[in-house]
C-alpha positions in Angstrom: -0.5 17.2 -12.0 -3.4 16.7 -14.4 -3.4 18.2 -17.4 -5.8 20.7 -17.1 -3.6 22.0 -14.6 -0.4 22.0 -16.8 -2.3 23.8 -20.0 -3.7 25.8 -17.5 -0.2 27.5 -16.2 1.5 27.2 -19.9 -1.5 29.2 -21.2 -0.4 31.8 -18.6 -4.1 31.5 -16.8 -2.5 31.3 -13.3 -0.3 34.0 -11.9 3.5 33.2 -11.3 3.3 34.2 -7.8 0.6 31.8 -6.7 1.9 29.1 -8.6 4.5 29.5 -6.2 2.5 29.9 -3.0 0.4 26.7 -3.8 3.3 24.5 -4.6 4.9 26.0 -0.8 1.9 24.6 0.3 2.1 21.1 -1.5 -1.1 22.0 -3.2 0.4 21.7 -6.5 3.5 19.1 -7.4 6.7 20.6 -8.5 6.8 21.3 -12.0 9.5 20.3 -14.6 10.5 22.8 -17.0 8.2 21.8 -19.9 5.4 22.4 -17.5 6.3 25.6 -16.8 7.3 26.7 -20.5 4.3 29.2 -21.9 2.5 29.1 -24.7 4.4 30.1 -28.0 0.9 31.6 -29.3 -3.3 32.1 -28.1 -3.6 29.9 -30.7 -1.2 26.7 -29.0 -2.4 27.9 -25.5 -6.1 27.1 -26.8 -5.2 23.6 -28.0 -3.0 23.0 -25.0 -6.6 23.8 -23.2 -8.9 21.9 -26.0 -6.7 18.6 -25.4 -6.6 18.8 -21.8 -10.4 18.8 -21.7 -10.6 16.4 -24.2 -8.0 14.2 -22.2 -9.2 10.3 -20.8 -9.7 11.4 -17.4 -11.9 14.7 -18.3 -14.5 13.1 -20.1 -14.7 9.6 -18.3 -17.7 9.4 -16.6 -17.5 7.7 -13.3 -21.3 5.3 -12.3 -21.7 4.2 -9.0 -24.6 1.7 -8.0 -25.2 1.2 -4.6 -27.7 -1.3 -4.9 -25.2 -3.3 -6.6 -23.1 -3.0 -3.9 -25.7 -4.3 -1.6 -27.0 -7.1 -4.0 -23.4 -8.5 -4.4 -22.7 -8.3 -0.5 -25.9 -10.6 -0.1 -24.5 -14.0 0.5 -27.7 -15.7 -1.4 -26.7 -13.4 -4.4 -23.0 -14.8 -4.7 -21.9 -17.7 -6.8 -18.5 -19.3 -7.6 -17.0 -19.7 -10.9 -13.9 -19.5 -13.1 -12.9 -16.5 -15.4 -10.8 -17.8 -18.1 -8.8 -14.8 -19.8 -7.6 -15.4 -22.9 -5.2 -12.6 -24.6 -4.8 -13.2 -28.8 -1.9 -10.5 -28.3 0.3 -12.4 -26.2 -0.8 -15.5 -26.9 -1.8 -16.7 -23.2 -4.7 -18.0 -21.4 -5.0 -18.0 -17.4 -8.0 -18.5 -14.9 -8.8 -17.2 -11.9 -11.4 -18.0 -9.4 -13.8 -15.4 -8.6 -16.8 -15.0 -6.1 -19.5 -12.9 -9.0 -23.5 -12.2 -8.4 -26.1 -12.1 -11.4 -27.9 -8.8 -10.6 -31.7 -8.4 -11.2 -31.3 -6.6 -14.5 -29.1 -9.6 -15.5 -25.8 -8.4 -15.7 -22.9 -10.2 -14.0 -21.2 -8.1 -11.3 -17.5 -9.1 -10.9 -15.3 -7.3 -8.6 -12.3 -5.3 -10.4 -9.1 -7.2 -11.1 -7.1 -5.0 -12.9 -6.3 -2.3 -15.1 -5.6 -4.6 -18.1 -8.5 -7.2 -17.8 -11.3 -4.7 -18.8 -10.4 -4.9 -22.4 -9.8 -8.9 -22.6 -13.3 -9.2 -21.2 -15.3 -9.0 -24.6 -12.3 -10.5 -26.8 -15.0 -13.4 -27.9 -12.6 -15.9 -26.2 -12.4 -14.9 -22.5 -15.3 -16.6 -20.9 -16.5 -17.6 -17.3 -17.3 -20.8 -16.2 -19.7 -21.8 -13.5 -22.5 -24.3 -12.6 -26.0 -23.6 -11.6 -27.9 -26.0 -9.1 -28.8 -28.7 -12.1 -26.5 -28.0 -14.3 -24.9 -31.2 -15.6 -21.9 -29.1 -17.5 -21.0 -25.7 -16.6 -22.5 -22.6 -18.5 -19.5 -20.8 -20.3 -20.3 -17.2 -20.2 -18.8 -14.4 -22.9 -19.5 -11.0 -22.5 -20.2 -8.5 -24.6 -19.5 -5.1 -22.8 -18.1 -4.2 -19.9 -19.2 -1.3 -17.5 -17.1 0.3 -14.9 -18.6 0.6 -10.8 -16.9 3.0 -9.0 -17.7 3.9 -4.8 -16.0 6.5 -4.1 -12.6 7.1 -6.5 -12.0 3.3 -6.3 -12.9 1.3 -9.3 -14.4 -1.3 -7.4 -16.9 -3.6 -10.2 -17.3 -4.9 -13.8 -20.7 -5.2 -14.7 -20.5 -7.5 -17.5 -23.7 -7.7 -20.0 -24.2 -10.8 -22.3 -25.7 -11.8 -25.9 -28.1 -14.8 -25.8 -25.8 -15.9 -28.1 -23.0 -15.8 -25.8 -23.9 -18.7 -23.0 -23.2 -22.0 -23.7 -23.1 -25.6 -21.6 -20.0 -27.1 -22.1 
């Protein structure tokens, strides 16, 4: 249950009774006893409200671009690199290939990988390696913010934006 939800019923907001109806119906998961447990005060029901709405998934804001969608999906538009991950934390380095397109407002359109990746992406060390048509050496890439592309509820892009500081030939 999200956590709207749970402050929701601890604040008392929603009626014992039709608590129970919607979890007969599996609208509603089956609660744990710390879900259920009320509000001591108004004043700790308000907080338990305040950080739900404050909460990650309340204020993320969710972009979808269709015409990225369809730019990417253009074979002409695709090209073939590397992404080299690098984690300082761990202490690792891996690669992966990846099919990406450029878009026409110059940001590079990789499809979603995982969870963890997003935050490696603009470390200064992860890069992506690719050649051009001409290129003697590939063009190492680093990026310096990442945005989420979302169809639907699946995460489905990083749209990648980079420094003209932040290409290089090898």
């Amino acid at each position: 249950m999200r956590p709207l939800g749970r402050a929701a019923i601890r604040a008392g907001l929603i009626d014992d009774d039709a608590l129970k109806e919607l979890q007969h119906w599996r609208m509603v998961p089956r609660l744990d006893d710390k879900d259920l447990e009320p509000a001591g005060s108004v004043e700790e029901a308000v907080q338990l409200i305040q950080d739900a709405l404050e909460a990650e998934e309340q204020v993320r804001l969710q972009s979808t671009d269709l015409d990225v969608l369809r730019y990417y999906l253009e074979p002409k538009n695709q090209r073939r690199g590397r992404l080299v991950i690098v984690n300082h934390e761990t202490d690792t380095r891996g690669s992966k290939n990846i099919t990406f397109c450029i878009t026409p407002s110059r940001g590079y359109a990789i499809p979603w990988t995982s969870e963890t990746v997003e935050d490696l992406m603009t470390n200064g060390s992860t890069y992506l390696s690719y050649k051009e048509e001409g290129d003697e050496k590939p063009r190492r890439i680093y990026f310096t913010s990442v945005d989420e592309l979302y169809f639907g509820d699946i995460k489905a892009f990083m749209v990648c934006s980079v420094g003209d500081a932040h290409v290089e030939q090898d």
